[in-house]
N, C-alpha and C positions, 0 to 999 in steps of 0.2 A: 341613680346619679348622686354621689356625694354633693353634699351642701354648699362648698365651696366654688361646685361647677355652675348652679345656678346661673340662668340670664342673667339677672339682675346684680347678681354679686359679681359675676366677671365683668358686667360692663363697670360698677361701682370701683369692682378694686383697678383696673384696668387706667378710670380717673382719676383717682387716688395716686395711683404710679406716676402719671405725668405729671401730675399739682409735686409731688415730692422732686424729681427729676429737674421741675423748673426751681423748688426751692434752692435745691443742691448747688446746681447749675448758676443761678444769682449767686449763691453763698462763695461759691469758688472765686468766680469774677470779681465780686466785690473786695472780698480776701487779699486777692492778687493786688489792685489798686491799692488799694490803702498800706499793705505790707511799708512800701517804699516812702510814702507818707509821715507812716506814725512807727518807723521800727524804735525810734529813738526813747518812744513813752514807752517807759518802766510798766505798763499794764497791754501794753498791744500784743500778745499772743503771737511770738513770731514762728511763722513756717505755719500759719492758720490757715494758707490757703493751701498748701500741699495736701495738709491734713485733710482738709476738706474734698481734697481732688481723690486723693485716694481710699475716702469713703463713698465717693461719687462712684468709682472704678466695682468695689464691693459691693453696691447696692446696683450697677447695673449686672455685675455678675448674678447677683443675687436673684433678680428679676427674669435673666435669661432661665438659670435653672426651674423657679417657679411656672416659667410659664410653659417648660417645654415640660412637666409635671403634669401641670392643666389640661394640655393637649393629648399627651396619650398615657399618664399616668404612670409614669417610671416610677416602679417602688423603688428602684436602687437612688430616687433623689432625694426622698424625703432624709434620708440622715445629715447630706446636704443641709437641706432647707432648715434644719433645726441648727445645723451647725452655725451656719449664716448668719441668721438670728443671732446667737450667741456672740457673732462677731461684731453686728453689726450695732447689741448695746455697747459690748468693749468699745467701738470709736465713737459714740455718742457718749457715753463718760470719760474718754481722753479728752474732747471737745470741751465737756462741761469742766472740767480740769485745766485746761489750756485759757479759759475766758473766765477765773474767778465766777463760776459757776451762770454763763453768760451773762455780767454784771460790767458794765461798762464803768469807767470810771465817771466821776466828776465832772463835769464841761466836755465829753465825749463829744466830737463830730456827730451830726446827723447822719452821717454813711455808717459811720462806729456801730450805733444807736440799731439801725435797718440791719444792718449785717447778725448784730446779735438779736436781734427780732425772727430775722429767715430762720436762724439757728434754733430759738426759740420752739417754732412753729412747729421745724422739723422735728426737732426731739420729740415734741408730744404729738404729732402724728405716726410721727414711725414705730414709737414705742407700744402706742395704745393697738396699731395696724400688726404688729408682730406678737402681741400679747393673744389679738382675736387668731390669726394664724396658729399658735401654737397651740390653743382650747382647740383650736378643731383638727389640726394635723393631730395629736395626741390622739384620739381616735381611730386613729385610721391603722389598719397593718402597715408593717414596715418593706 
């Protein structure tokens, strides 16, 4: 049984998916809100929350293919799966790009603040969660 399949690491990454799922999901909504708010400050990232949605869209695609992988091992996904990855740093550095590198301005709202906090979170779980992914898909045939 590859490593990946483990009880414990499917239940682990399994939690992991929903903790990111609910980041996202806040980061959209709160995105959306504020958008109409603060489009007028020369530092508000507009169309943050698009951006957001349609990383949300990637990352649930993403999760479909991985999981139908876990379940009966399609080797035709893993090239997939490394692709994904690849996509889904490109919109966590368009993000990091779009928010002065999630740096709020000056007297930012408390919503401001929290939204680039989710951001925040998500970037260094995702990253470090797809870093472990790729050490151990690298192993595996294709």
């Amino acid at each position: 049984m590859p490593i990946l399949a483990e009880p414990s690491i499917q239940n682990r990454r399994e939690a992991t998916t929903g903790e990111m799922r609910r980041m996202l999901t806040d980061a959209v909504g709160l995105a959306d809100r504020l958008e109409p708010r603060l489009a007028r400050h020369e530092a508000w990232p507009h169309g943050l929350g698009d951006m957001l949605a349609d990383f949300l869209d990637l990352f649930e695609d993403h999760m479909g293919r991985e999981a139908r992988w876990f379940g009966v091992r399609e080797g035709g996904v893993l090239p997939s799966l490394t692709a994904d990855h690849r996509a889904l740093r490109e919109r966590l550095q368009a993000v990091q790009e779009a928010t002065r590198r999630l740096t709020a301005p000056k007297g930012a709202c408390a919503e401001w603040m929290r939204l680039y906090a989710l951001c925040r979170r998500l970037h260094q779980s995702l990253l470090a969660r797809i870093q472990r992914e790729d050490e151990a898909l690298g192993g595996l045939p294709v």
